[in-house]
Backbone as CSV, one residue per row, in Angstrom:
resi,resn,N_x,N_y,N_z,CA_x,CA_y,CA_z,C_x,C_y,C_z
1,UNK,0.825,-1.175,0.000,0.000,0.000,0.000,0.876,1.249,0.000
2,UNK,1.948,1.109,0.809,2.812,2.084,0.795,3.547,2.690,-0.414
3,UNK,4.152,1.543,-1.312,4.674,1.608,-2.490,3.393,2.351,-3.757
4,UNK,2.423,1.815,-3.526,0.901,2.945,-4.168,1.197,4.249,-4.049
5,UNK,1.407,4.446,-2.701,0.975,5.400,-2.137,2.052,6.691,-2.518
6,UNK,2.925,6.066,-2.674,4.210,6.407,-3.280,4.439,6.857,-4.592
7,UNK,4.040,5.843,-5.555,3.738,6.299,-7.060,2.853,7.254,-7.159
8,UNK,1.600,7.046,-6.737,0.285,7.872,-7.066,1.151,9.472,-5.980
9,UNK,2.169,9.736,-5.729,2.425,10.776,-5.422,3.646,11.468,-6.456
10,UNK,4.794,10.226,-6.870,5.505,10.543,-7.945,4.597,11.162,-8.849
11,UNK,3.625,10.354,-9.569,2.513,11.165,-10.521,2.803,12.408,-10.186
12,UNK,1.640,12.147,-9.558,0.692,14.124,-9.365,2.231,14.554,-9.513
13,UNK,3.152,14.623,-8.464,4.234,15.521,-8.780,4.698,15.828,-10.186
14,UNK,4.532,15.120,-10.981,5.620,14.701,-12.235,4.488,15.584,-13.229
15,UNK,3.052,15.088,-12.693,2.043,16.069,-13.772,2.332,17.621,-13.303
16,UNK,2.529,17.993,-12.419,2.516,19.506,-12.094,3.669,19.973,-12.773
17,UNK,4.766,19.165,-12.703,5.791,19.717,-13.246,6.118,19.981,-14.595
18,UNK,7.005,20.655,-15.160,7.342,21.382,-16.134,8.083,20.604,-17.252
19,UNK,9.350,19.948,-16.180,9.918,19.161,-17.173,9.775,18.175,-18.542
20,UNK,10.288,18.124,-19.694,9.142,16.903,-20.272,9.736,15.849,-20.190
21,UNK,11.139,15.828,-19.896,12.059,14.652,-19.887,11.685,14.197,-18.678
22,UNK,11.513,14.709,-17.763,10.896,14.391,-16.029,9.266,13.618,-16.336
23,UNK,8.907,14.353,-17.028,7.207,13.555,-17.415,7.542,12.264,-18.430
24,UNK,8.521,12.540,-19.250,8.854,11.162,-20.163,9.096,10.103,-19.592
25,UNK,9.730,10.141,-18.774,10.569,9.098,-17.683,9.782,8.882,-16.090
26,UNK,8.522,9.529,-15.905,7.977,9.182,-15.217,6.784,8.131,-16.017
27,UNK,6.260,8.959,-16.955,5.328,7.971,-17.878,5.613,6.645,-18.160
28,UNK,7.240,6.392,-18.369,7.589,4.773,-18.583,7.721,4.747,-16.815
29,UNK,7.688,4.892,-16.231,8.103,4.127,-14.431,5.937,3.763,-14.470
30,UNK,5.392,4.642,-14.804,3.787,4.571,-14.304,3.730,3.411,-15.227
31,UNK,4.212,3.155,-16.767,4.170,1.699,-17.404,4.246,0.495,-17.033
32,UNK,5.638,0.826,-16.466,6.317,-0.503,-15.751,5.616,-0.626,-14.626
33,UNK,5.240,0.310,-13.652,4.323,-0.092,-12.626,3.299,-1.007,-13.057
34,UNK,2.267,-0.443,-14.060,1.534,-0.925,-14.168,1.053,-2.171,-14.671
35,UNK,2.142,-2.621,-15.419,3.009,-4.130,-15.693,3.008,-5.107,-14.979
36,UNK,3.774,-4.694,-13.624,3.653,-5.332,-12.768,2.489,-5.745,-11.508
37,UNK,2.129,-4.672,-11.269,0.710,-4.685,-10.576,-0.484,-5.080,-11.616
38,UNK,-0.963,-5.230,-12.860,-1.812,-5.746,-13.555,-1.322,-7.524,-13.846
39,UNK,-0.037,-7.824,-14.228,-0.194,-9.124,-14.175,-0.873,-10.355,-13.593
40,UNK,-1.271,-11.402,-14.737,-2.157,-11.754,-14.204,-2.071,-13.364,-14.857
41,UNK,-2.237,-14.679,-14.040,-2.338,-15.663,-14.114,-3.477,-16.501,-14.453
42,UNK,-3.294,-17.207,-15.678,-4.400,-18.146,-15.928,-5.388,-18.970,-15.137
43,UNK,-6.384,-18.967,-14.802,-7.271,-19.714,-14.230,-6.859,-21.096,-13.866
44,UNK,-6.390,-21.982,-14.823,-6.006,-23.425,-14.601,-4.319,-23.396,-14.095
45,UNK,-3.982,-22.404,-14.133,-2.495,-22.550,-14.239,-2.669,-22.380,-12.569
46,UNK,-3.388,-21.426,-11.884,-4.043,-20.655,-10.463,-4.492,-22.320,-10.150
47,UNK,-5.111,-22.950,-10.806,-5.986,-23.966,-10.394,-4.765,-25.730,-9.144
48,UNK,-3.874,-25.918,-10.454,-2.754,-26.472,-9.887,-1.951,-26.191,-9.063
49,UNK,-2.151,-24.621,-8.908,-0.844,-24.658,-7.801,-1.977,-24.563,-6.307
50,UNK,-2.927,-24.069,-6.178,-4.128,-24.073,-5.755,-4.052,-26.020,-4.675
51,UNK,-4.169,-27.093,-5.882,-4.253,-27.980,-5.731,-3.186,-29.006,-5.245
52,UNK,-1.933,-28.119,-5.397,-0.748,-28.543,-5.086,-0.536,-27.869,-3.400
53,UNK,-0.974,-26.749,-3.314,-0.596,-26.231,-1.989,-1.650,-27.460,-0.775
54,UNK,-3.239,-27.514,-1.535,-4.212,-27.972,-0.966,-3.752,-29.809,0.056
55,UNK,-2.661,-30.396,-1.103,-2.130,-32.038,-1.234,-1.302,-31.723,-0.138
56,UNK,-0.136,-30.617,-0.142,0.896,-29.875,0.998,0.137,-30.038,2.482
57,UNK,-0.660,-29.351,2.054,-1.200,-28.626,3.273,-1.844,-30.105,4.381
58,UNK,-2.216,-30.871,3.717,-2.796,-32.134,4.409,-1.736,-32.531,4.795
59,UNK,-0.504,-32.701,4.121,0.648,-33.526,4.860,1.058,-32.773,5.662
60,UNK,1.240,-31.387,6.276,1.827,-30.291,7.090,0.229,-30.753,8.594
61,UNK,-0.397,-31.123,8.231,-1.071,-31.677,9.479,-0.864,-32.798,10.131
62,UNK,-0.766,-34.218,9.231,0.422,-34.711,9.328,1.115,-34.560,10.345
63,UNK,2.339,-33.379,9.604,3.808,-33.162,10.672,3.327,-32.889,11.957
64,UNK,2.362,-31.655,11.950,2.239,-30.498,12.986,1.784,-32.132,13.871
65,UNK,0.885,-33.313,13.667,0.519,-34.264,14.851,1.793,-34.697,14.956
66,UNK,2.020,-35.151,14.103,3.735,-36.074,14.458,4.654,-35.120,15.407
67,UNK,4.778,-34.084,15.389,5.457,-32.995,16.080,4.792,-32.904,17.639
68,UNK,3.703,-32.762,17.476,3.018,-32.555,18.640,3.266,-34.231,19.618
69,UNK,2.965,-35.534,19.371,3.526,-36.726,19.730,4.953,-36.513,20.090
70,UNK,6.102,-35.865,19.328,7.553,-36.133,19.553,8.135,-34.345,19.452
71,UNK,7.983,-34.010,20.602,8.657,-32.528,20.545,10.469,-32.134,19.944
72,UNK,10.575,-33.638,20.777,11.722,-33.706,20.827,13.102,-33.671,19.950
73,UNK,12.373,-34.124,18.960,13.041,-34.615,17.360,13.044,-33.158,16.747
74,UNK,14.510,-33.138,16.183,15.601,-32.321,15.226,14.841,-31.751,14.544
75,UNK,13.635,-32.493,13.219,12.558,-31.866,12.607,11.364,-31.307,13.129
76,UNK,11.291,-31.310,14.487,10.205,-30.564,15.261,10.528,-29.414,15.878
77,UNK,11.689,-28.706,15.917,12.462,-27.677,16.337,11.968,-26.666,16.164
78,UNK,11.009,-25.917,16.973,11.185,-24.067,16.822,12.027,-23.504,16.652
79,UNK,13.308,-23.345,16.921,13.598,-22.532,16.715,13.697,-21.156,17.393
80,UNK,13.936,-20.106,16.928,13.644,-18.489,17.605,13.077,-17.862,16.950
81,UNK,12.804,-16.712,16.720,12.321,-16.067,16.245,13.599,-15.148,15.355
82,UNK,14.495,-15.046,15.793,15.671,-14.849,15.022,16.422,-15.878,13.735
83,UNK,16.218,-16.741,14.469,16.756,-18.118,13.700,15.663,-19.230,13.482
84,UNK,14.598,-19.078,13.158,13.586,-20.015,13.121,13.444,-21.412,13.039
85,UNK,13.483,-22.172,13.856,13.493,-23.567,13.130,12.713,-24.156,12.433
86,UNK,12.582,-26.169,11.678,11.695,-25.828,10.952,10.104,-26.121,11.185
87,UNK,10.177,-26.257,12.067,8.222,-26.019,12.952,7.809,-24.854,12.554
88,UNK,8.662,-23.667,13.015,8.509,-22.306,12.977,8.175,-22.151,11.085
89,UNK,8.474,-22.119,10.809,9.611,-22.349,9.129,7.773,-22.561,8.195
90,UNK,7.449,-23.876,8.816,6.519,-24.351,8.499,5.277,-23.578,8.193
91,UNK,5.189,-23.669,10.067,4.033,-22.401,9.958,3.647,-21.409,9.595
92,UNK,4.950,-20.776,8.989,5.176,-19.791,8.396,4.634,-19.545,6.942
93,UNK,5.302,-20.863,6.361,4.221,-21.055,4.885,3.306,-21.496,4.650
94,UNK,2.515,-22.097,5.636,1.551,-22.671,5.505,0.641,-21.604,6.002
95,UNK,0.697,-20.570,6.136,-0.204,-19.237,7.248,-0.298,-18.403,5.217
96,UNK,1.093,-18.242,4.927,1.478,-17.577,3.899,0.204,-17.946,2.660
97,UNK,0.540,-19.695,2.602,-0.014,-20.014,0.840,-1.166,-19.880,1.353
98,UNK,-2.375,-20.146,2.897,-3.021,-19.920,2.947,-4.177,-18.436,2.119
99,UNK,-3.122,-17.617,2.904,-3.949,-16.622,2.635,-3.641,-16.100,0.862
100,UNK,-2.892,-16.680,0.138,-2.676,-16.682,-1.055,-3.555,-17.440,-1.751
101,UNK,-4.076,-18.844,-1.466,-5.194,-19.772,-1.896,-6.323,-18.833,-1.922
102,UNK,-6.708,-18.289,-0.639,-8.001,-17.851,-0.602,-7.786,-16.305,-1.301
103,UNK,-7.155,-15.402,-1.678,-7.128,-14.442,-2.215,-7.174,-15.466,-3.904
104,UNK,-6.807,-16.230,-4.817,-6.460,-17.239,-5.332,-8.135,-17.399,-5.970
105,UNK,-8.640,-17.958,-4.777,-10.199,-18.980,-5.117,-10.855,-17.607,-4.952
106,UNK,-11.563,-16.371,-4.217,-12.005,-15.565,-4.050,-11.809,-14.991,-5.614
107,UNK,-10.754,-14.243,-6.420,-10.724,-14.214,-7.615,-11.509,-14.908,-8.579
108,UNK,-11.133,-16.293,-8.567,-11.495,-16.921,-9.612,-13.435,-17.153,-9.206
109,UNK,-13.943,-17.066,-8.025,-15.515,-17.581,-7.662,-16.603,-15.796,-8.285
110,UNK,-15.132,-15.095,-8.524,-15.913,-13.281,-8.791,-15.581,-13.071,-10.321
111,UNK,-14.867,-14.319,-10.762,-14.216,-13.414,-12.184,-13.472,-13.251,-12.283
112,UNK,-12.869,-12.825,-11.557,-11.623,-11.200,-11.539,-10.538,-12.217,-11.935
113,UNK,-9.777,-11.462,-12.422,-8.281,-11.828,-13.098,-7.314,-12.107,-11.622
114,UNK,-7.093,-13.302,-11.860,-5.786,-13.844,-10.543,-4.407,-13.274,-10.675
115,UNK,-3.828,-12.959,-10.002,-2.922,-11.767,-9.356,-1.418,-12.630,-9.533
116,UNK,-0.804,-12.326,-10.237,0.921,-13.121,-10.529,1.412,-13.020,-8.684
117,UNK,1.038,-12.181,-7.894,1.544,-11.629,-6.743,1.083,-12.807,-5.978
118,UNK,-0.283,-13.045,-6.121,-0.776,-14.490,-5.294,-0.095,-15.591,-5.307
119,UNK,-0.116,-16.131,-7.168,0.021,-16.629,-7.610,1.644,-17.539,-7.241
120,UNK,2.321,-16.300,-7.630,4.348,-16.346,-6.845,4.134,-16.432,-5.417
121,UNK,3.269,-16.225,-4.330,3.516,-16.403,-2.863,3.300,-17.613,-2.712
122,UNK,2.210,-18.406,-3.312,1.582,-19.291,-3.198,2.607,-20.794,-3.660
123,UNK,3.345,-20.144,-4.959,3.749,-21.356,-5.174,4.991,-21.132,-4.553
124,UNK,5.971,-19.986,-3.708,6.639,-20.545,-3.000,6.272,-20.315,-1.401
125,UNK,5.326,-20.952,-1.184,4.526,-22.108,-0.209,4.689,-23.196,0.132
126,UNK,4.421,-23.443,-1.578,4.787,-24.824,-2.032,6.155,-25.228,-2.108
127,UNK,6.567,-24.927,-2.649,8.196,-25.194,-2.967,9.254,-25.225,-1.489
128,UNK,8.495,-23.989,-0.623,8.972,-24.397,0.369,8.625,-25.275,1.251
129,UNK,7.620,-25.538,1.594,6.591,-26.601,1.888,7.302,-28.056,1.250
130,UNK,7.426,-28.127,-0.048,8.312,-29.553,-0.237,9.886,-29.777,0.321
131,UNK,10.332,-28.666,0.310,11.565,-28.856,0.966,11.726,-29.153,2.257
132,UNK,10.938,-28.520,3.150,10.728,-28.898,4.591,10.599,-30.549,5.018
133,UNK,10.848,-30.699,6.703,10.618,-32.282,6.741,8.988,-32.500,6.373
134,UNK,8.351,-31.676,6.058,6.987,-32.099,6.117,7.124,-33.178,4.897
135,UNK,8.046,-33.447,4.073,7.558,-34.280,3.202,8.303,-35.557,3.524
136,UNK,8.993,-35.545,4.544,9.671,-36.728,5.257,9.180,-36.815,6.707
137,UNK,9.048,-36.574,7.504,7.988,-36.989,8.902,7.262,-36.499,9.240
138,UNK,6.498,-37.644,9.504,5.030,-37.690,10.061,4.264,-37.995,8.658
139,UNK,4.857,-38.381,7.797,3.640,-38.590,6.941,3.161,-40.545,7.254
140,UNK,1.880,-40.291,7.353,1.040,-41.469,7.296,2.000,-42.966,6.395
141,UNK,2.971,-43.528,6.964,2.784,-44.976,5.878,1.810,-46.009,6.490
């Protein structure tokens, strides 16, 4: 919001002003902004990673019981808050792709064009989410 808040003030400044090389070179920064903040991800493409975080997310319950049974174990480690371990680590992305899924499905149930911004948090959720022990303990054999 801040970074908005920021441009939409470069503007106005850049329109009041005189310069045209100052307005030329603000006009391509308001481009490129808008580049980036309009990008936007395919429905099915939103749909898989969606479905991939969803497969994650069951095994990260999984851990969090297996963790909760054995505090004790190397892969159940908090950590600090400085140095997080990967319990901490966990929760962390799994709080993250959350609220990326549902910004994600909320899009797609209204229409609206899905957000590259979701889209990139979400899948590294995932990615981090596979790297973690969640995909080595506590899963169900």
């Amino acid at each position: 919001m801040r970074k908005l808040l920021t441009a939409s003030i470069l503007i106005a400044t850049a329109s009041l002003g005189g310069c045209a090389s100052f307005n030329t070179d603000l006009a391509k920064l308001k481009t490129a902004f808008d580049v980036v903040t309009t990008a936007t991800v395919s429905a099915p493409t939103a749909q898989v990673a969606v479905s991939s975080f969803e497969v994650i997310e069951a095994a990260v319950t999984e851990y969090l019981i297996y963790c909760k049974k054995s505090p004790a174990v190397a892969e159940c480690s908090p950590g600090t808050i400085e140095k997080p371990g990967p319990l901490r680590l966990v929760i962390k992305y799994v709080r993250q792709g959350r609220v990326a899924r549902d910004q994600i499905k909320a899009s797609g149930k209204s229409g609206a064009l899905i957000s590259t911004t979701a889209y990139n948090v979400l899948m590294n959720a995932v990615s981090s989410l596979t790297a973690s022990p969640v995909s080595t303990v506590g899963v169900p054999k």
